[in-house]
C-alpha positions as CSV (number, residue, x, y, z in Angstrom):
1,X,103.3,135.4,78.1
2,X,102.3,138.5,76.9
3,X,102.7,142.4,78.8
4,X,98.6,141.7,78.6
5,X,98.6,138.6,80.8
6,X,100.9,140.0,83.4
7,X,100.3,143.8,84.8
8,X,101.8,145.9,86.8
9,X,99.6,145.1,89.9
10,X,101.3,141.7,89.3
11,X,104.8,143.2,89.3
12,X,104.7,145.6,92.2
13,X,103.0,142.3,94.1
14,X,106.4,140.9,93.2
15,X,108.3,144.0,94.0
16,X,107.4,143.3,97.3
17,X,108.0,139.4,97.8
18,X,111.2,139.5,96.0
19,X,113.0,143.4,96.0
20,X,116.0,142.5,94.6
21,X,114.0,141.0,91.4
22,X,112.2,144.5,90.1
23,X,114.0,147.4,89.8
24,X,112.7,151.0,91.7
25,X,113.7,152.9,88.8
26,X,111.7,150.7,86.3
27,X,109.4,148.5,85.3
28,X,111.7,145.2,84.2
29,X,110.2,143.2,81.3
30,X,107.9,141.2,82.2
31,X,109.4,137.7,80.6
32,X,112.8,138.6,82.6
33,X,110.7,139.1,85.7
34,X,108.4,135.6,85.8
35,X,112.2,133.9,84.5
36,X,113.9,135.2,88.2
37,X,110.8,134.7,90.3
38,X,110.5,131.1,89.3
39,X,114.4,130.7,89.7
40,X,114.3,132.1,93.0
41,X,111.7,129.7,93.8
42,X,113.4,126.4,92.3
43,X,116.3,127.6,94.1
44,X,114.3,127.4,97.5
45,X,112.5,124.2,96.9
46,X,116.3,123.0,96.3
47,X,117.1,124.0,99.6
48,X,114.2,123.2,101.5
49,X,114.6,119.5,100.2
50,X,118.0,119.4,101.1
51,X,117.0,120.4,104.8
52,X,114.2,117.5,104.3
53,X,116.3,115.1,103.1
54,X,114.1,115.4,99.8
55,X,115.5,112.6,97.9
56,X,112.4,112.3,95.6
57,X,112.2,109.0,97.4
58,X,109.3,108.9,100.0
59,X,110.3,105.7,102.0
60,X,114.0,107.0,102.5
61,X,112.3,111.1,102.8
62,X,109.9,109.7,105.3
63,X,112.7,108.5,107.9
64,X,116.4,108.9,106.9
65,X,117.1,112.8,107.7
66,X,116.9,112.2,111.6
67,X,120.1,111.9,112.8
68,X,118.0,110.1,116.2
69,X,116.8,107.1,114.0
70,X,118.6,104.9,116.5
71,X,116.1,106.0,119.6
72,X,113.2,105.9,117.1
73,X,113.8,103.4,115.2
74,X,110.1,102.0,114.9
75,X,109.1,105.1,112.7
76,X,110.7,103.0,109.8
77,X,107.2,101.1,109.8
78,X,104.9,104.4,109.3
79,X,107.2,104.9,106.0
80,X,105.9,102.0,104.0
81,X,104.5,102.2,100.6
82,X,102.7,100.0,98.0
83,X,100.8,97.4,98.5
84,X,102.5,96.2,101.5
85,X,102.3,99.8,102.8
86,X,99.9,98.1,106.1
87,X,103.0,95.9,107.0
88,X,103.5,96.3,110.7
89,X,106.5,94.1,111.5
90,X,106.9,94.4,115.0
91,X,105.5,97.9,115.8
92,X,104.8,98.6,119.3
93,X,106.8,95.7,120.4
94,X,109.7,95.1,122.6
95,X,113.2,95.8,120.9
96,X,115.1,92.4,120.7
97,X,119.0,92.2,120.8
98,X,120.5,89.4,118.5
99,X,123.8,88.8,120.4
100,X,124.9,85.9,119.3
101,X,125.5,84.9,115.1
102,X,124.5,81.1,115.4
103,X,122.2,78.9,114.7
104,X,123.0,75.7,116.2
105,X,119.5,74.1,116.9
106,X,117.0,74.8,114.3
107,X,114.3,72.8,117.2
108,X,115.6,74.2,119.9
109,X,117.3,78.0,119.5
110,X,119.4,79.8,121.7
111,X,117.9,82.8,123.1
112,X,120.2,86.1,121.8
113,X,120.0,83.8,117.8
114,X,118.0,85.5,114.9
115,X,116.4,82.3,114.9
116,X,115.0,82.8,118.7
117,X,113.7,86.2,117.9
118,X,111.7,86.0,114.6
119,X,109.7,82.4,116.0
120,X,108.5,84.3,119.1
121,X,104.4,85.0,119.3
122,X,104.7,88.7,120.5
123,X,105.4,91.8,118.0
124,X,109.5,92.1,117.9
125,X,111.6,94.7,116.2
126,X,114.9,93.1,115.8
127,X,117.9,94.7,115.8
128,X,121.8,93.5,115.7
129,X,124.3,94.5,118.5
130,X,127.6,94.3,116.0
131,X,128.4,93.3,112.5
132,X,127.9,89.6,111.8
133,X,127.6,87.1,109.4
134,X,124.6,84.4,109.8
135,X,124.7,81.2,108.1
136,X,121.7,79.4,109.2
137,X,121.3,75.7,109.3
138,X,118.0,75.3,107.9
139,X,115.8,77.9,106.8
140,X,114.9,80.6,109.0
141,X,110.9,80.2,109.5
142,X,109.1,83.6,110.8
143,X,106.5,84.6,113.1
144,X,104.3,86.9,112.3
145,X,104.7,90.8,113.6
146,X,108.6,91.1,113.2
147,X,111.1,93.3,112.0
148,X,114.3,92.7,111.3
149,X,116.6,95.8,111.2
150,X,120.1,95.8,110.3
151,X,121.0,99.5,110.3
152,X,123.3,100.4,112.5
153,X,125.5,96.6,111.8
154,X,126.7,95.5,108.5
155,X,124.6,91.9,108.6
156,X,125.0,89.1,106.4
157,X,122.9,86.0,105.9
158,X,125.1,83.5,103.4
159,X,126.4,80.1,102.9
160,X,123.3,78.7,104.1
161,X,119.5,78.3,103.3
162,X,117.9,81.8,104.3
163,X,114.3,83.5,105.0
164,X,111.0,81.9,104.5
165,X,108.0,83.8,105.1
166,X,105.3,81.2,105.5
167,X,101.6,81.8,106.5
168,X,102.4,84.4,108.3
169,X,101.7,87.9,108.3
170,X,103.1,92.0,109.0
171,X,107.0,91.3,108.4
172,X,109.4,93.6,107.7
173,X,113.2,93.0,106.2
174,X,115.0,95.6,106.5
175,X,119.1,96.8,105.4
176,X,120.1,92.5,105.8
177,X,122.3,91.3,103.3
178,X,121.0,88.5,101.8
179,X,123.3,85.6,99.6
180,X,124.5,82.6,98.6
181,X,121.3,81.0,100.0
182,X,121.1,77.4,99.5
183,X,118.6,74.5,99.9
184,X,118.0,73.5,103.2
185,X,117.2,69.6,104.1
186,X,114.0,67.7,105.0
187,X,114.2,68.4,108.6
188,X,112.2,69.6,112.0
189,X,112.2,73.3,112.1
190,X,110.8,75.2,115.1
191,X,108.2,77.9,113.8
192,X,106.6,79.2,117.4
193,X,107.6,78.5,121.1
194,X,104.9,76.4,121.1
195,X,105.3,74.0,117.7
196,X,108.3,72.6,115.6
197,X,106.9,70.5,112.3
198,X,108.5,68.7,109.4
199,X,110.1,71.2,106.3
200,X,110.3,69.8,102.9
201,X,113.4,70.7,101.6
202,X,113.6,74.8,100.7
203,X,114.6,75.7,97.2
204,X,117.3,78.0,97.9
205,X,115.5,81.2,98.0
206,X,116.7,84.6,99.2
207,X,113.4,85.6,101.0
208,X,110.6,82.9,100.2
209,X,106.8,84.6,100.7
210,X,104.4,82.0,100.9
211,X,100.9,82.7,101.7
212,X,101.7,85.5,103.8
213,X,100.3,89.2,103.5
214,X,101.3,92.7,104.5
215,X,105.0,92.0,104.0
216,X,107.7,94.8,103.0
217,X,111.1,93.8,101.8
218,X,113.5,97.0,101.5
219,X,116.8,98.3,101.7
220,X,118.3,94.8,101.5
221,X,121.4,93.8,99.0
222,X,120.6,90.2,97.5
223,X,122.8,88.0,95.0
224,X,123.8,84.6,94.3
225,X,121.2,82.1,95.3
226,X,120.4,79.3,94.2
227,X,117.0,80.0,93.1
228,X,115.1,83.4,93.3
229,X,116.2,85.9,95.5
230,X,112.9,86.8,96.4
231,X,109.8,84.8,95.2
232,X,106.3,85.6,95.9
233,X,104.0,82.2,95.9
234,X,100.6,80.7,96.8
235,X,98.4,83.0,97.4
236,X,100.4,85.8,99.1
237,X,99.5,89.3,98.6
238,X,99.8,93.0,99.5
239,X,104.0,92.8,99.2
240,X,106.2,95.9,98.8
241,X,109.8,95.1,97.6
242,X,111.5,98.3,97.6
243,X,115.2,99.7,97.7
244,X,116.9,97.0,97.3
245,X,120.0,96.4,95.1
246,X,120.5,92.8,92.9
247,X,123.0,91.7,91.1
248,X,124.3,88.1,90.1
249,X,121.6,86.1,89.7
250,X,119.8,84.4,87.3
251,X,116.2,83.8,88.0
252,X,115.9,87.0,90.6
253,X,111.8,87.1,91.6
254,X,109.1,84.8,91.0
255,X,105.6,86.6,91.5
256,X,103.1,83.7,91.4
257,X,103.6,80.2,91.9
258,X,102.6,78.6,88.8
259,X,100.5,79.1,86.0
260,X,97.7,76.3,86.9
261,X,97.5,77.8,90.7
262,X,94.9,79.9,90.2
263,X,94.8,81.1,94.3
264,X,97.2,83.4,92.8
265,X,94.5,85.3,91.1
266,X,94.4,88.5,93.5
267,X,98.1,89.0,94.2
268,X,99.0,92.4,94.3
269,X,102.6,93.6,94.6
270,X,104.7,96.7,94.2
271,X,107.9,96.8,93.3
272,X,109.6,99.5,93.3
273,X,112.9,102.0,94.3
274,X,115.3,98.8,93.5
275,X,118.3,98.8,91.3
276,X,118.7,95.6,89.2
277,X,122.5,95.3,88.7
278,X,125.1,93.8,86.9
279,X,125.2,89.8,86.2
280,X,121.2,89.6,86.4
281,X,119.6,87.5,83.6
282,X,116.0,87.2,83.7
283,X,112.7,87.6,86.2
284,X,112.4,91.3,87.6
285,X,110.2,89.9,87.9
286,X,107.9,87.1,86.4
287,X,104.8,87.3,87.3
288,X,101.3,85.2,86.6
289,X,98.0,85.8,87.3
290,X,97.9,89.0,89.5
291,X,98.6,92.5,89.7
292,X,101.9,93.7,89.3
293,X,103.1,97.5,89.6
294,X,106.7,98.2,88.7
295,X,107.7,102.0,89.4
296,X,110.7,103.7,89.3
297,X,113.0,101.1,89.4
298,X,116.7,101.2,87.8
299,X,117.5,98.4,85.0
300,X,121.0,98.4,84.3
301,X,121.4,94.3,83.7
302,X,119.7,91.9,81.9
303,X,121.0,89.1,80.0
304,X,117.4,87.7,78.5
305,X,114.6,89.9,79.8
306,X,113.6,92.2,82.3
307,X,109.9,91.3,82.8
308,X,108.1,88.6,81.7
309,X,104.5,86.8,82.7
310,X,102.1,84.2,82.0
311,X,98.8,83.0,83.0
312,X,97.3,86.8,81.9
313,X,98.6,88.9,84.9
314,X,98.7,93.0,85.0
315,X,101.9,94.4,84.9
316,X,101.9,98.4,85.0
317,X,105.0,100.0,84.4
318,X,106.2,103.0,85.1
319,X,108.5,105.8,85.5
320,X,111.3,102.8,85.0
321,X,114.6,103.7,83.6
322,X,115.6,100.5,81.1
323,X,119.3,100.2,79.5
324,X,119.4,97.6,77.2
325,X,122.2,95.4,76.9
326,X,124.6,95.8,73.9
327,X,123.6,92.6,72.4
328,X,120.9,93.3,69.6
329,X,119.0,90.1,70.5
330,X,117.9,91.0,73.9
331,X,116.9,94.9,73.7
332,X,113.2,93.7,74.0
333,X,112.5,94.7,78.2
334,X,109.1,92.1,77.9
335,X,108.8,88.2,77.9
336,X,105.2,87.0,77.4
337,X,105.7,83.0,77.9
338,X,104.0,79.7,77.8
339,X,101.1,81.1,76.3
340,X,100.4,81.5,71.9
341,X,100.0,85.1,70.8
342,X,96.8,84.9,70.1
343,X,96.6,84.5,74.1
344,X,99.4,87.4,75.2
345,X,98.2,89.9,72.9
346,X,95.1,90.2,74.9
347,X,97.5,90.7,78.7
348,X,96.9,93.9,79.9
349,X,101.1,95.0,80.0
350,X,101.6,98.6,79.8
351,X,104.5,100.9,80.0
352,X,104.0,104.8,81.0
353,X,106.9,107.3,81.0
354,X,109.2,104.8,81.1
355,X,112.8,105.6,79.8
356,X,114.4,103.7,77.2
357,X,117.7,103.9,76.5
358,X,120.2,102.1,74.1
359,X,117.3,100.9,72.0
360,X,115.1,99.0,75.0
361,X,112.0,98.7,74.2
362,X,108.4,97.5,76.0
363,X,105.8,95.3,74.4
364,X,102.3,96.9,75.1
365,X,100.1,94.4,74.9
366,X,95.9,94.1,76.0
367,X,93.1,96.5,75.9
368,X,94.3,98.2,79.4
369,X,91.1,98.6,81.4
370,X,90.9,101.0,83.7
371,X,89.9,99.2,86.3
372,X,92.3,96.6,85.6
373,X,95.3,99.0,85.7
374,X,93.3,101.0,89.2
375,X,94.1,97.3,91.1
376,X,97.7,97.4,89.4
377,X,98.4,100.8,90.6
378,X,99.3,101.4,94.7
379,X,101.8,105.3,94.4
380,X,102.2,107.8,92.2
381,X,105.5,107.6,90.0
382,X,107.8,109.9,90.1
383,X,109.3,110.8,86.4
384,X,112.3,108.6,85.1
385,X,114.7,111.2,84.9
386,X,114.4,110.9,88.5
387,X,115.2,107.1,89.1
388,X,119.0,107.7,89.5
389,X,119.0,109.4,92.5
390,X,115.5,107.8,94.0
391,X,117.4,104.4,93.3
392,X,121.1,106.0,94.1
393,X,121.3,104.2,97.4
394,X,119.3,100.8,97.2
395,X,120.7,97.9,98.9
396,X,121.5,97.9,102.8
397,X,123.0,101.2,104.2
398,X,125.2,102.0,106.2
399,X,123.8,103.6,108.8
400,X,125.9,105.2,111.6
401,X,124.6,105.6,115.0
402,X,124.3,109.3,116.1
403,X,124.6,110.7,112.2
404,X,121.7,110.8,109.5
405,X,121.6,107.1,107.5
């Protein structure tokens, strides 16, 4: 900037929003002057996001700075973002009190169970009264319009199969920790006070979504299952997975259920905030047919891929931080599978101010039609040099009642 493109009108404004910046006795330089004055007003934004709770992460920005969250917890489901942003869970509903960590009779549940809340018709938020460990003896089948809230009780479903979201609708999972899921039998399973039916045998899935909509999965810590740790199947659509923290797994998240099931088609989900940790080898996710938007997330682990696809689905990534691993064979972030090159080269797979580090790299591949990418696209991302501290505290929290979480 030139003494041309700044006058003194301009400096005596200044003069009199910031004194302590332009001297009485003499016009400063110019350059010096506009250097301070945007100093100063970094310095404030600083602050004022401190005061805000600005973590750069809207979700945690949107709720996490009141130190009341306890007497307002339902504000959690105003926070949402992505497609699953509409996910309700079990606003305006009565709070419910699990009180009791077993599971017992998957037909017949004992009121104060996990198992008794989430199959009830009405709109529950669930919440824990202490620390407990759940291991469920067949997989836990939801109603639609829950929550389930940890914070405030350190949580754990293990040992067991786990959650199965299952033409259903508005669910949200919330600060659970989530592992060592296994497959649940062929068995009766109550799904409503009014109806108990015959399960095939589960898979062994952290959180299975089966055509189900408006569901939000954040703030949860997931490892060790036997399949996915979340998959998203049949037909499901407008999901938000966000904030949560994986690690130890092989195959971590399935998005689409198969390459011929074409229902799969309009899927749309977001995933974003989440750290993928140490020991992960492959699927963050896989996705077919849909529309896929990966944003900020953290890569730190992979042992094969990161993100990989068939059946020509969107993927739009961005603002993703990717650290390769060491080993020079598996630097490439991108799988394109079951499908000739002739065929992948025409996906539409892009990656936009993503960071790669320790020679990662993305495979670009398709035309990238606008209008492709606008149904791939549900926030803005932030920039990647932000993802450390936007991702710095996925996984479930531990909240404190009467204190900021």
């Amino acid at each position: 900037m030139d003494f041309s493109t700044f006058s003194i009108f301009h400096i005596f404004i200044l003069s009199l929003l910031f004194p302590s910046l332009v001297s009485s006795s003499a016009v400063r330089d110019p350059e010096s002057v506009v250097a301070e004055v945007h100093k100063s007003i970094n310095a404030s934004r600083r602050h004022l996001g401190y005061l805000s709770c600005g973590t750069g992460n809207p979700i945690d920005d949107c709720w996490r700075c009141d130190p009341n969250w306890e007497s307002n917890r339902q504000k959690l489901a105003d926070c949402g973002i992505g497609f699953g942003k509409d996910a309700m869970g079990g606003k305006n509903g009565r709070i419910y009190v699990v009180t009791d960590a077993g599971d017992d009779d998957p037909v017949n549940p004992k009121p104060g169970t996990l198992r008794h809340a989430v199959i009830q018709d009405e709109p529950l938020w669930i919440i824990f009264k202490r620390d407990m460990v759940i291991t469920l003896k067949e997989e836990l089948v939801m109603n639609s319009y829950k929550t389930i809230d940890g914070r405030g009780a350190s949580v754990h479903i293990s040992g067991g199969p786990c959650i199965t979201i299952h033409y259903v609708s508005n669910i949200i999972i919330h600060g659970i920790n989530i592992h060592d899921c296994k497959p649940g039998g062929s068995t009766t399973i109550r799904n409503s006070p009014e109806h108990a039916g015959h399960w095939t045998p589960s898979d062994g899935d952290g959180v299975s979504i089966f055509n189900s909509k408006n569901i939000w999965v954040d703030h949860c810590t997931l490892s060790n299952c036997k399949d996915g740790l979340i998959d998203v199947i049949h037909g499901s659509t407008a999901v938000t997975i966000s904030n949560n923290y994986m690690t130890h797994h092989d195959k971590v998240m399935l998005l689409g259920h198969s390459d011929e099931y074409t229902q799969d088609k309009d899927m749309q989900v977001t995933v974003a905030f989440n750290h993928f940790g140490e020991g992960l080898v492959q699927r963050m996710p896989r996705c077919r047919h849909g529309y896929f938007h990966v944003v900020n997330n953290d890569y730190t682990h992979w042992e094969m891929y990161a993100i990989g696809g068939s059946a020509n689905p969107t993927i739009n990534s961005q603002g993703n931080r990717f650290l390769a691993p060491d080993d020079g064979s598996k630097k490439e972030v991108t799988k394109h599978e079951d499908a000739p090159e002739s065929d992948w080269r025409n996906w539409n797979w892009r990656s936009e101010g993503d960071l790669m580090l320790n020679g990662a790299f993305f495979r670009q591949t398709g035309g990238g039609a606008s209008s492709t990418y606008a149904r791939a696209s549900s926030l803005s991302a932030r920039p990647s040099s932000l993802v450390g501290p936007i991702t710095a505290t996925a996984g479930a929290l531990s909240c404190k009642i009467g204190s900021h979480c």
